[in-house]
PDB file of N, CA, C and O in Angstrom, chain B, residues numbered from 101:
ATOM      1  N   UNK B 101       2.904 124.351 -23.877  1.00  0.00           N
ATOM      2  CA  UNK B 101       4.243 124.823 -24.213  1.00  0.00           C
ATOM      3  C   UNK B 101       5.138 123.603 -24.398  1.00  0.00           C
ATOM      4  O   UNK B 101       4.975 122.712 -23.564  1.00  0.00           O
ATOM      5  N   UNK B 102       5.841 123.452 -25.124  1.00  0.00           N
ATOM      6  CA  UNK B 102       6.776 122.532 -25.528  1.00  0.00           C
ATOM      7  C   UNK B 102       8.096 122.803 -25.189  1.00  0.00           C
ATOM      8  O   UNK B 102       8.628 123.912 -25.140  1.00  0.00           O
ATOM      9  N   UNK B 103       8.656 121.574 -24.928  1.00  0.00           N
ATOM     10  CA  UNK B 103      10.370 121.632 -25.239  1.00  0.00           C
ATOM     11  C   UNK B 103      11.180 122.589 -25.683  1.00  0.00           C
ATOM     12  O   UNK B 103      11.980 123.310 -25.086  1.00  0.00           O
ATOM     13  N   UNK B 104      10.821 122.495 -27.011  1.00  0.00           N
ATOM     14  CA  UNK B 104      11.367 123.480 -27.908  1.00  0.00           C
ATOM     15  C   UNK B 104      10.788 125.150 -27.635  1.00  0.00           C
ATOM     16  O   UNK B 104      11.512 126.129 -27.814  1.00  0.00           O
ATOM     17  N   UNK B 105       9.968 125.195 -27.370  1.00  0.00           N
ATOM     18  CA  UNK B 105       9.790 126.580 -26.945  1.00  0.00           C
ATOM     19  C   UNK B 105      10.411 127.002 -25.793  1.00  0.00           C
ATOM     20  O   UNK B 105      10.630 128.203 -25.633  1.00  0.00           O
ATOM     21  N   UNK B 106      10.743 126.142 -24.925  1.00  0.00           N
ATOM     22  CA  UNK B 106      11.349 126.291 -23.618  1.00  0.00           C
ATOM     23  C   UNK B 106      12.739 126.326 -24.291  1.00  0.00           C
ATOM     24  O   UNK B 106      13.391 127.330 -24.002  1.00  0.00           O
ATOM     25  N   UNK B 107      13.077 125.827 -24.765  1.00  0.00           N
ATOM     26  CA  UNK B 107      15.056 126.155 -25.009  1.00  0.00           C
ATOM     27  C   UNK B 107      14.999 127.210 -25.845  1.00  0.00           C
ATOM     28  O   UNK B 107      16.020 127.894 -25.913  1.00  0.00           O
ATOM     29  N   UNK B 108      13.852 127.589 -26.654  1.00  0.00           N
ATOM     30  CA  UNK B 108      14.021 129.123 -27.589  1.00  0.00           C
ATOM     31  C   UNK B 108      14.130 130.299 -26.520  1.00  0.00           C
ATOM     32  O   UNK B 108      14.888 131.268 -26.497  1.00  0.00           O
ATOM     33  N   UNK B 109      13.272 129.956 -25.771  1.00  0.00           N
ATOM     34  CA  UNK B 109      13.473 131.198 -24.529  1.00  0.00           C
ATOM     35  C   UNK B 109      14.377 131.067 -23.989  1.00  0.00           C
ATOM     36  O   UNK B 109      14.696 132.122 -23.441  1.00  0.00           O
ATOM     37  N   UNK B 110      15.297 129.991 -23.745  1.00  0.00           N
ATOM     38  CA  UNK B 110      16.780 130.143 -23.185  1.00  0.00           C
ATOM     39  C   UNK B 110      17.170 130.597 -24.005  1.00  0.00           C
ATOM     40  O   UNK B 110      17.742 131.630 -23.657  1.00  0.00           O
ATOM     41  N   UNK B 111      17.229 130.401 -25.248  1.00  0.00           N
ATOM     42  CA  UNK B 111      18.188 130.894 -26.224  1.00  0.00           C
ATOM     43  C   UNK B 111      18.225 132.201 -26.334  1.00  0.00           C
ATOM     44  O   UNK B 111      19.254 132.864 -26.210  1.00  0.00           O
ATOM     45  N   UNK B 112      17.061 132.672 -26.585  1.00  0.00           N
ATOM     46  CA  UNK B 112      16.757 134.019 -26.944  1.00  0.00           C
ATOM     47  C   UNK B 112      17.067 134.994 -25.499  1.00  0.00           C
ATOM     48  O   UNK B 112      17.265 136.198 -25.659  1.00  0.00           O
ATOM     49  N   UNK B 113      17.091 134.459 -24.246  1.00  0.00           N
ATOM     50  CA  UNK B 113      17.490 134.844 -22.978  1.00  0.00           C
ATOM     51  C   UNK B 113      18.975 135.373 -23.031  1.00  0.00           C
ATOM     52  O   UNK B 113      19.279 136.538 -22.775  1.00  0.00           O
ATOM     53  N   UNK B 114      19.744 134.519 -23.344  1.00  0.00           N
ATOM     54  CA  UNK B 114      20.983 134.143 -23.558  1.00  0.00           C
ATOM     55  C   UNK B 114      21.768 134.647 -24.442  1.00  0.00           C
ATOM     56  O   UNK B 114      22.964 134.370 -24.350  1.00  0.00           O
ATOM     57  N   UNK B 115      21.238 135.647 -25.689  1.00  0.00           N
ATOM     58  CA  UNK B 115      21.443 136.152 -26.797  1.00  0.00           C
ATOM     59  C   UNK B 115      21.500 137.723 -26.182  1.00  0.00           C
ATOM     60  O   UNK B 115      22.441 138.506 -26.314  1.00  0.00           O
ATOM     61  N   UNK B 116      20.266 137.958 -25.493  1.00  0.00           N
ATOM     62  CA  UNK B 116      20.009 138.870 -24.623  1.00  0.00           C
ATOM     63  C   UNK B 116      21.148 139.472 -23.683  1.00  0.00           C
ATOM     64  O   UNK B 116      21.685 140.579 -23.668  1.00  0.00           O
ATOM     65  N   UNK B 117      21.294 138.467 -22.999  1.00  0.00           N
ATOM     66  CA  UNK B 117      22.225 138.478 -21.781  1.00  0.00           C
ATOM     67  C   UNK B 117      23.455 138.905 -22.267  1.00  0.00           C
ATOM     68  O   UNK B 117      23.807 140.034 -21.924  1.00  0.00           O
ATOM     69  N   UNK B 118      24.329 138.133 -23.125  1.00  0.00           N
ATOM     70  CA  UNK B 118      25.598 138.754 -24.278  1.00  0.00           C
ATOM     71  C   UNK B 118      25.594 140.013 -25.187  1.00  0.00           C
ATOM     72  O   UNK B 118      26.615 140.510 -25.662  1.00  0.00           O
ATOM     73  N   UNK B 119      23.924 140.624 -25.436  1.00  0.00           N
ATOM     74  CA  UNK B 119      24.003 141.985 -25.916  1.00  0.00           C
ATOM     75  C   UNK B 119      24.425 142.792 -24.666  1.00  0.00           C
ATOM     76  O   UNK B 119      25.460 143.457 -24.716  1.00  0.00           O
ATOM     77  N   UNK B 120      23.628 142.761 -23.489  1.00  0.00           N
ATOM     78  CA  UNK B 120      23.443 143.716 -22.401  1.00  0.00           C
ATOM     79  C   UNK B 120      25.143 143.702 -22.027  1.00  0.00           C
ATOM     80  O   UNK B 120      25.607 144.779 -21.655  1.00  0.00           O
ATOM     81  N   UNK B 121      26.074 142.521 -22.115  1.00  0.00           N
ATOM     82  CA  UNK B 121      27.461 142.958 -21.262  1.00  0.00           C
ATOM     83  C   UNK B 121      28.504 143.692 -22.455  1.00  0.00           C
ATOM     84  O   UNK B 121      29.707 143.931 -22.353  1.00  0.00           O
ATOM     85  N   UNK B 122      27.806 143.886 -23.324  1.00  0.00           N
ATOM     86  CA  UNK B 122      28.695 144.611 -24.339  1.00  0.00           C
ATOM     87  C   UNK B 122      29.933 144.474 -24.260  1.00  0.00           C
ATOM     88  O   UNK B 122      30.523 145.528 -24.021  1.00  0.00           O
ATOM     89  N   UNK B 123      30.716 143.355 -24.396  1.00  0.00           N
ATOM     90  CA  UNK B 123      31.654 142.953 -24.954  1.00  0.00           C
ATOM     91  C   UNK B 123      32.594 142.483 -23.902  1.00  0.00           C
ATOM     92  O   UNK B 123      33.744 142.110 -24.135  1.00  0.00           O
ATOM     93  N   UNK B 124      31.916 142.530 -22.489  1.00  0.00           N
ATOM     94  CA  UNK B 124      32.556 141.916 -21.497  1.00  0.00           C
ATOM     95  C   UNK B 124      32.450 140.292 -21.105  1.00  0.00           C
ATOM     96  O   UNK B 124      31.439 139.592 -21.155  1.00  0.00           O
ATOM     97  N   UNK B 125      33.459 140.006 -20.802  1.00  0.00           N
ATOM     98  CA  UNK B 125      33.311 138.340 -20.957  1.00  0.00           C
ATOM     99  C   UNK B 125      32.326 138.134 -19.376  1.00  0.00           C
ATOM    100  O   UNK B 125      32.357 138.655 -18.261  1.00  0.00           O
ATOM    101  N   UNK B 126      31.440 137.000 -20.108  1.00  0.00           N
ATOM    102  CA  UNK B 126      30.897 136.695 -18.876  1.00  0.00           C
ATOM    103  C   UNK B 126      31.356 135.663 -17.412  1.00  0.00           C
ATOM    104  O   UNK B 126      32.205 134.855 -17.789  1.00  0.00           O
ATOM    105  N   UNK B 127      31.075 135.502 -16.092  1.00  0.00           N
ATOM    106  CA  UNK B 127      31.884 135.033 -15.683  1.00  0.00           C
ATOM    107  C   UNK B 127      30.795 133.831 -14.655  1.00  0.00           C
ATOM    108  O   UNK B 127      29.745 134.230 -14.150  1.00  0.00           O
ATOM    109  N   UNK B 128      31.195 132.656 -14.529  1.00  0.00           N
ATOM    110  CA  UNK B 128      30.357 131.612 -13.853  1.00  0.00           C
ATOM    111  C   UNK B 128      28.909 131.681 -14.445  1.00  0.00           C
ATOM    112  O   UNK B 128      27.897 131.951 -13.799  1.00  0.00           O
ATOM    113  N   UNK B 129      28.981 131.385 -15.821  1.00  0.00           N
ATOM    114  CA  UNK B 129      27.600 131.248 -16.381  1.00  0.00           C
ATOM    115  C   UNK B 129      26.569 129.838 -16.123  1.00  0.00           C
ATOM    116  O   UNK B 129      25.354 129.890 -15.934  1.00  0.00           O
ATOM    117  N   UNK B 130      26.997 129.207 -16.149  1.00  0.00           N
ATOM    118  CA  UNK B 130      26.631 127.862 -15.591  1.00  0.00           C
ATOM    119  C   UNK B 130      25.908 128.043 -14.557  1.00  0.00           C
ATOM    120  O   UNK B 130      24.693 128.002 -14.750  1.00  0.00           O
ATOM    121  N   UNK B 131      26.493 128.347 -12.886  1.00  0.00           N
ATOM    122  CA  UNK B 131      26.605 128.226 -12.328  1.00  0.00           C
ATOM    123  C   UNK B 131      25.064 129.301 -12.032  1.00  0.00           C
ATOM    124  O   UNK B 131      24.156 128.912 -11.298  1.00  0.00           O
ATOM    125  N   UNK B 132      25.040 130.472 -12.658  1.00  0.00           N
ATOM    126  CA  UNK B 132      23.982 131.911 -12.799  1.00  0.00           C
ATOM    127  C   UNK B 132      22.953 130.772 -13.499  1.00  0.00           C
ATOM    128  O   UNK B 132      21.923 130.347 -12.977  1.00  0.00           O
ATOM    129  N   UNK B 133      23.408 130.448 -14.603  1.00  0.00           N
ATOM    130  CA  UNK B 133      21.974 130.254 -15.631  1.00  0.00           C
ATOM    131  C   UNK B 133      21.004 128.746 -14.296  1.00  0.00           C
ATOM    132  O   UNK B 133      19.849 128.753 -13.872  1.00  0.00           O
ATOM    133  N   UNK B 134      21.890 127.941 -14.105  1.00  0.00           N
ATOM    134  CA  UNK B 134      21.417 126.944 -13.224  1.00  0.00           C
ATOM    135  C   UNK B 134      20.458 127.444 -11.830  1.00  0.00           C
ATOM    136  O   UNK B 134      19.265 127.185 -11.669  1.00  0.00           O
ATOM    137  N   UNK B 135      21.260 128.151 -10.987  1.00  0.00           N
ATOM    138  CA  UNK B 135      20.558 129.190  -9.991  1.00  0.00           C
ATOM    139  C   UNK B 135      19.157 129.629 -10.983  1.00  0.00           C
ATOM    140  O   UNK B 135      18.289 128.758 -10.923  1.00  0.00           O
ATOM    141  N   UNK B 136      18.908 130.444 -11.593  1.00  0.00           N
ATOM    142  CA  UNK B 136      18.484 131.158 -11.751  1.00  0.00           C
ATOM    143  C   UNK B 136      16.920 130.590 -12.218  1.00  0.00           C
ATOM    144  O   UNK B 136      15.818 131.109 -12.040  1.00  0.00           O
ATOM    145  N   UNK B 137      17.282 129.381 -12.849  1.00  0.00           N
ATOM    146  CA  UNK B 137      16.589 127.980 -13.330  1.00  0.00           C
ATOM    147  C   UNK B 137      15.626 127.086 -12.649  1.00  0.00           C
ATOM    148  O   UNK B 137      14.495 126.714 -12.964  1.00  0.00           O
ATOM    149  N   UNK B 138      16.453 126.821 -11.535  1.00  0.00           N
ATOM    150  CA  UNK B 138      16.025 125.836 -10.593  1.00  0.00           C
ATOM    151  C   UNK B 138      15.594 126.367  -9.755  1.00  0.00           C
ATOM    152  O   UNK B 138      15.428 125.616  -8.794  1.00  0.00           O
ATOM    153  N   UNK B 139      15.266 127.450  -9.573  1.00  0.00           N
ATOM    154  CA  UNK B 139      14.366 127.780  -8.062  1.00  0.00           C
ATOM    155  C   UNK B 139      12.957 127.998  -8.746  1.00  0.00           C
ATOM    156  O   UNK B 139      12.023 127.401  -8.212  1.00  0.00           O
ATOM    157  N   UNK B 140      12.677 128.771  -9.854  1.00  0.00           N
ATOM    158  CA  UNK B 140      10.994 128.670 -10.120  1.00  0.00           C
ATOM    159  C   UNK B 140      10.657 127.272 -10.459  1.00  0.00           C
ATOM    160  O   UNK B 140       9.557 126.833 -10.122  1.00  0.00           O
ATOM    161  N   UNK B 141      11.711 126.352 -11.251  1.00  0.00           N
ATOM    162  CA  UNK B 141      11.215 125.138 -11.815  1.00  0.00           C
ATOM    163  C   UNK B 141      10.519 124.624  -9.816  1.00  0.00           C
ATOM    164  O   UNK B 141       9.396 124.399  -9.365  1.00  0.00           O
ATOM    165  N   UNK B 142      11.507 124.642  -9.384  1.00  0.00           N
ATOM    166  CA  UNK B 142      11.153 123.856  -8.052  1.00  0.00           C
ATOM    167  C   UNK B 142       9.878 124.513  -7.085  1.00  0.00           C
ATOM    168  O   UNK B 142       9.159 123.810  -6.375  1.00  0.00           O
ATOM    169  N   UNK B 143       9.754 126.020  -7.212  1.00  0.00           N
ATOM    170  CA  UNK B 143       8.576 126.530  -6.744  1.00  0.00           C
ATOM    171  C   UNK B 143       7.535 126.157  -7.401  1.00  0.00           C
ATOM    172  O   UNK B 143       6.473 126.224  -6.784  1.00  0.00           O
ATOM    173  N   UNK B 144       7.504 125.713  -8.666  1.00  0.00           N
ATOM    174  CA  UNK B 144       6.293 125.347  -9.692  1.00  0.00           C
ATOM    175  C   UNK B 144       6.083 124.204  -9.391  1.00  0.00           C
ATOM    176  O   UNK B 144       4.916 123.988  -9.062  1.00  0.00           O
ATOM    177  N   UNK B 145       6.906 123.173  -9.365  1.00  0.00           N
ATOM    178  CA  UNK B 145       6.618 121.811  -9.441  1.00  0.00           C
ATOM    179  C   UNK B 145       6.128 121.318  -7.837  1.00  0.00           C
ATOM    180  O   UNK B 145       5.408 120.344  -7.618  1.00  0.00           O
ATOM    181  N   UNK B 146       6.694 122.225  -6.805  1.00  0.00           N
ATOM    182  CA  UNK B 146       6.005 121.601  -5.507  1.00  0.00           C
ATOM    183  C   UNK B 146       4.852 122.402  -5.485  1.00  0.00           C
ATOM    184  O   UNK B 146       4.031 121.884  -4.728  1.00  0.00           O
ATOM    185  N   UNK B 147       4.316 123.739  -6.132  1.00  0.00           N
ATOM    186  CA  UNK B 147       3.257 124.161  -6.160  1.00  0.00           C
ATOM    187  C   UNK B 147       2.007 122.956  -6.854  1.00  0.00           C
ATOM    188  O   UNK B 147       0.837 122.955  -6.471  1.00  0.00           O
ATOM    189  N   UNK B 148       2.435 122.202  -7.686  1.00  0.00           N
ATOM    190  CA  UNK B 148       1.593 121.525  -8.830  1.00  0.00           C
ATOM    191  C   UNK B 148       1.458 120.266  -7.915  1.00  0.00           C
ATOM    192  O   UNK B 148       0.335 119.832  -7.657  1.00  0.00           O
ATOM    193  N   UNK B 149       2.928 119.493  -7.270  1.00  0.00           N
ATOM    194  CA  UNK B 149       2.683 118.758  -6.303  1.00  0.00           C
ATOM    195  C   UNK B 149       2.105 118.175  -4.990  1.00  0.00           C
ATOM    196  O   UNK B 149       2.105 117.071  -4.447  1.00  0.00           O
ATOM    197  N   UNK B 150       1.536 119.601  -4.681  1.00  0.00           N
ATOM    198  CA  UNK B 150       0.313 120.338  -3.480  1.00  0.00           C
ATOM    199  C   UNK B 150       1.575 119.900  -2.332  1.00  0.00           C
ATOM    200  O   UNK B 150       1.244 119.226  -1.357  1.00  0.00           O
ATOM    201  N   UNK B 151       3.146 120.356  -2.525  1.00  0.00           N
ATOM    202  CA  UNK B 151       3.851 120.571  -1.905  1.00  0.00           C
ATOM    203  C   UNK B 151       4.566 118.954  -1.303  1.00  0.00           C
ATOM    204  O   UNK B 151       5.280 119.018  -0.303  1.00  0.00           O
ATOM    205  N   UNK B 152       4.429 118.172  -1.676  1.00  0.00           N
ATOM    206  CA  UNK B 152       4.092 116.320  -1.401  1.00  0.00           C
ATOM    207  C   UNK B 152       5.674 116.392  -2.160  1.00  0.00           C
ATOM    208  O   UNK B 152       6.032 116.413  -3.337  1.00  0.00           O
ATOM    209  N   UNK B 153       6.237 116.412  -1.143  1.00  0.00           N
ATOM    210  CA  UNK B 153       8.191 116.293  -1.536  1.00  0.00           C
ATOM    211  C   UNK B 153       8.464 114.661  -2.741  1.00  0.00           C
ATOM    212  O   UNK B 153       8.979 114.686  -3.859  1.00  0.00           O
ATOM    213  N   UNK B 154       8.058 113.746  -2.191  1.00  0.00           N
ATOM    214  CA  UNK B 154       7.951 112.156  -2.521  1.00  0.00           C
ATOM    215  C   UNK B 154       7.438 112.443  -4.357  1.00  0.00           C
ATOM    216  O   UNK B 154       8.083 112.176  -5.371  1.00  0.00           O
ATOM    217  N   UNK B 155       5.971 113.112  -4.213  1.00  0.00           N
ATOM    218  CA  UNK B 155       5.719 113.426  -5.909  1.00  0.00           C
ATOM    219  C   UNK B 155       6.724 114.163  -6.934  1.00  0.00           C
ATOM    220  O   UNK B 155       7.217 113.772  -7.991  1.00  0.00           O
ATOM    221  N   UNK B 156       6.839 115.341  -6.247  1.00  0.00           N
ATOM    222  CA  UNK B 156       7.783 116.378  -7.101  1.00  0.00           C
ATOM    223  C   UNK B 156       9.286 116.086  -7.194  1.00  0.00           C
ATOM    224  O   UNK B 156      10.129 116.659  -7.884  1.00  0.00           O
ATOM    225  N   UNK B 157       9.478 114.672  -6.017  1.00  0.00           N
ATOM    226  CA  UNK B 157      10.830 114.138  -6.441  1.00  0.00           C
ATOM    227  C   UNK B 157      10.830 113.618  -7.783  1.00  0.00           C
ATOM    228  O   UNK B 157      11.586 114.023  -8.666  1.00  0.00           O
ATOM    229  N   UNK B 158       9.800 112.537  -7.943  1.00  0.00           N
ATOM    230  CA  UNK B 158       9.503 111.686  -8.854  1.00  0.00           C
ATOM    231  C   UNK B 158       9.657 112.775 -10.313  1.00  0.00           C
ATOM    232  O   UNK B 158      10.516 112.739 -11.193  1.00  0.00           O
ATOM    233  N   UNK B 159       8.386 113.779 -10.143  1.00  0.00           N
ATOM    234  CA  UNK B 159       8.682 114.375 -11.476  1.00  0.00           C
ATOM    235  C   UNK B 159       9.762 114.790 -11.766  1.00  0.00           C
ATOM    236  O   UNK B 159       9.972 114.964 -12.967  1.00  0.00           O
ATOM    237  N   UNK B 160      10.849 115.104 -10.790  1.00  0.00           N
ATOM    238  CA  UNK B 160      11.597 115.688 -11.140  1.00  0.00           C
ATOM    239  C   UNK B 160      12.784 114.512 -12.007  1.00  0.00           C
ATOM    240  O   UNK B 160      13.502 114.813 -12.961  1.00  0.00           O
ATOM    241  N   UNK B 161      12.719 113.535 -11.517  1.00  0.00           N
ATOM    242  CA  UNK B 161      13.334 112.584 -11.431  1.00  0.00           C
ATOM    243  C   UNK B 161      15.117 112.622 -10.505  1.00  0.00           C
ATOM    244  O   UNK B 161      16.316 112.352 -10.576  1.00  0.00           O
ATOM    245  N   UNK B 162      14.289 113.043  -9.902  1.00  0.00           N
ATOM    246  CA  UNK B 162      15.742 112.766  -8.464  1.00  0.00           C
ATOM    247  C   UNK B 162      15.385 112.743  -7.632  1.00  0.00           C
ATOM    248  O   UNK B 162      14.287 113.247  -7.395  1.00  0.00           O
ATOM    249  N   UNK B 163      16.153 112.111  -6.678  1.00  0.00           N
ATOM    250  CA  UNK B 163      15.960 111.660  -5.113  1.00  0.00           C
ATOM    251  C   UNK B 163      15.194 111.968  -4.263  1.00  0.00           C
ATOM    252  O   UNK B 163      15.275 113.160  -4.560  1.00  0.00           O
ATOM    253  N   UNK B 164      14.484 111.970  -3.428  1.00  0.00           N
ATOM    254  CA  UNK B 164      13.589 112.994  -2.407  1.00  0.00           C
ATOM    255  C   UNK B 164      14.579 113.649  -1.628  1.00  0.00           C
ATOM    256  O   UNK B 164      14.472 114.838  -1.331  1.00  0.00           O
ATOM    257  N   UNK B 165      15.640 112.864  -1.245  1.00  0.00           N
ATOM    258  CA  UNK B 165      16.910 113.988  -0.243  1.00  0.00           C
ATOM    259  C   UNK B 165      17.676 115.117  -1.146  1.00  0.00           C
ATOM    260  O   UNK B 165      17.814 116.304  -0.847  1.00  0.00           O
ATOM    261  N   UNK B 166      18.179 114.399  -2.421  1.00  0.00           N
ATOM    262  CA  UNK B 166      18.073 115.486  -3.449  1.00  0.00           C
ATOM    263  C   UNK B 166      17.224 116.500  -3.137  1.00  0.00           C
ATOM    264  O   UNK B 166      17.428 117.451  -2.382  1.00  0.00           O
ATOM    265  N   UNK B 167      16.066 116.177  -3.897  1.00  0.00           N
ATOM    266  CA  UNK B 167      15.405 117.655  -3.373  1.00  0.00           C
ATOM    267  C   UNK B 167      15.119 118.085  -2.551  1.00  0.00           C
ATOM    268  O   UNK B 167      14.781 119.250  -2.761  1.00  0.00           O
ATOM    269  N   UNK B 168      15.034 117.781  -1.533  1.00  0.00           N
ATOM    270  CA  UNK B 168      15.152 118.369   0.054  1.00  0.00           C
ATOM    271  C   UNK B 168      16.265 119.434  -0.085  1.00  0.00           C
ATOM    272  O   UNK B 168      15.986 120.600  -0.364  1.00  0.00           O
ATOM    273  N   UNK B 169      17.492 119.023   0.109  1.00  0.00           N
ATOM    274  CA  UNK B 169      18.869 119.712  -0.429  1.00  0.00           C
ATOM    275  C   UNK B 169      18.496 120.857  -0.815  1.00  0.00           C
ATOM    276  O   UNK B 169      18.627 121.971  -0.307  1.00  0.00           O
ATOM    277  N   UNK B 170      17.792 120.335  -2.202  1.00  0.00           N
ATOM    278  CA  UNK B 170      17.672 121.513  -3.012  1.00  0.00           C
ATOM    279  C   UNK B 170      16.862 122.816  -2.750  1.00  0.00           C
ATOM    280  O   UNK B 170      17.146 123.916  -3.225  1.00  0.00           O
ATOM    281  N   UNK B 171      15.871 122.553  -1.971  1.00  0.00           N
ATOM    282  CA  UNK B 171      14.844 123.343  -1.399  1.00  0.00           C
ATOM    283  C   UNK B 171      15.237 123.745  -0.601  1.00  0.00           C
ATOM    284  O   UNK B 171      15.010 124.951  -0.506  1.00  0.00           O
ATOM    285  N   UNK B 172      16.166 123.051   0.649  1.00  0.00           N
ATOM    286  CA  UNK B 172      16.669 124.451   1.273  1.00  0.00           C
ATOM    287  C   UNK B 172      17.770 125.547   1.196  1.00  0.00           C
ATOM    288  O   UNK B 172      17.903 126.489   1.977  1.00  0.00           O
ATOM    289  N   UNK B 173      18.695 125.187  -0.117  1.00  0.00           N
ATOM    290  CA  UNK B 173      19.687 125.690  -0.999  1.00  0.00           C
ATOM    291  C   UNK B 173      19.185 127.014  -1.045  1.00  0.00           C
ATOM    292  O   UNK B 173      19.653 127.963  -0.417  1.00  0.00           O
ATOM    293  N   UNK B 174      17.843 127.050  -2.105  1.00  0.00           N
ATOM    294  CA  UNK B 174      16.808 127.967  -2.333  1.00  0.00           C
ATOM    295  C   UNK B 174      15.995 128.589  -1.296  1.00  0.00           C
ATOM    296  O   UNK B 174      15.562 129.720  -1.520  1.00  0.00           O
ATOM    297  N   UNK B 175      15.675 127.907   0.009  1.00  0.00           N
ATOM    298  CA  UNK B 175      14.997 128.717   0.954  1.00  0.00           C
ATOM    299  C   UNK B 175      13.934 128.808   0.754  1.00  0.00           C
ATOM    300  O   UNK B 175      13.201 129.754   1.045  1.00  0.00           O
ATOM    301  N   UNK B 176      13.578 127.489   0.035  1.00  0.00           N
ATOM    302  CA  UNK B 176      12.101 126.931  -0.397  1.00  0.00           C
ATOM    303  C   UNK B 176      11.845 126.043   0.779  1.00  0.00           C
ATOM    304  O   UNK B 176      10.856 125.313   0.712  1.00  0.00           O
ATOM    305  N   UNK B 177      12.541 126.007   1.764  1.00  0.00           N
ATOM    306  CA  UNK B 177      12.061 125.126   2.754  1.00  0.00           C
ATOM    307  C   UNK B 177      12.662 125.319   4.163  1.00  0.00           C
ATOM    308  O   UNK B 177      13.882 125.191   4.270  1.00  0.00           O
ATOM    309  N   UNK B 178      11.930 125.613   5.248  1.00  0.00           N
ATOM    310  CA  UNK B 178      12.352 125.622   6.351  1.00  0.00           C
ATOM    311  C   UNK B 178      13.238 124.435   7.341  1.00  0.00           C
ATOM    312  O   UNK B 178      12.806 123.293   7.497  1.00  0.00           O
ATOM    313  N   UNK B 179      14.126 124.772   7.765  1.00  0.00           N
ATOM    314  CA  UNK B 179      15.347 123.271   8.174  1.00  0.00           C
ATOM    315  C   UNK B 179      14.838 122.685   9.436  1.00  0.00           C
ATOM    316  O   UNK B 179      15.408 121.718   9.942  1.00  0.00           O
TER     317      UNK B 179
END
């Protein structure tokens, strides 16, 4: 799967999402589309990482405390 197939499915997500509110403005989209984003990316990538915080920082390219953060944001990780 490529790049570009990955932003067509946002797109086409997103096209989606603006039919279903029929004409109601949407509200903290950012904030939804990001949530909504970052918790499988991060369940996938520490799945692929055999859970090794230090690797899946790297791929991710941010911090290891970064993603620490981030994992327990999500409740991908026990405190």
């Amino acid at each position: 799967m490529s790049k570009k197939h990955i932003e067509e499915c946002v797109r086409t997500s997103l096209e989606s999402y603006f039919r279903d509110l029929r004409g109601t403005e949407p509200d903290r989209m950012y904030e939804m589309l990001v949530g909504v984003v970052e918790k499988p990316l991060l369940e996938v990538v520490m799945a692929k990482a055999d859970h090794n915080q230090s690797k899946a920082a790297e791929w991710l390219g941010l911090n290891r405390n970064t993603l620490r953060k981030k994992l327990l944001e999500h409740k991908l990780l026990k405190s």
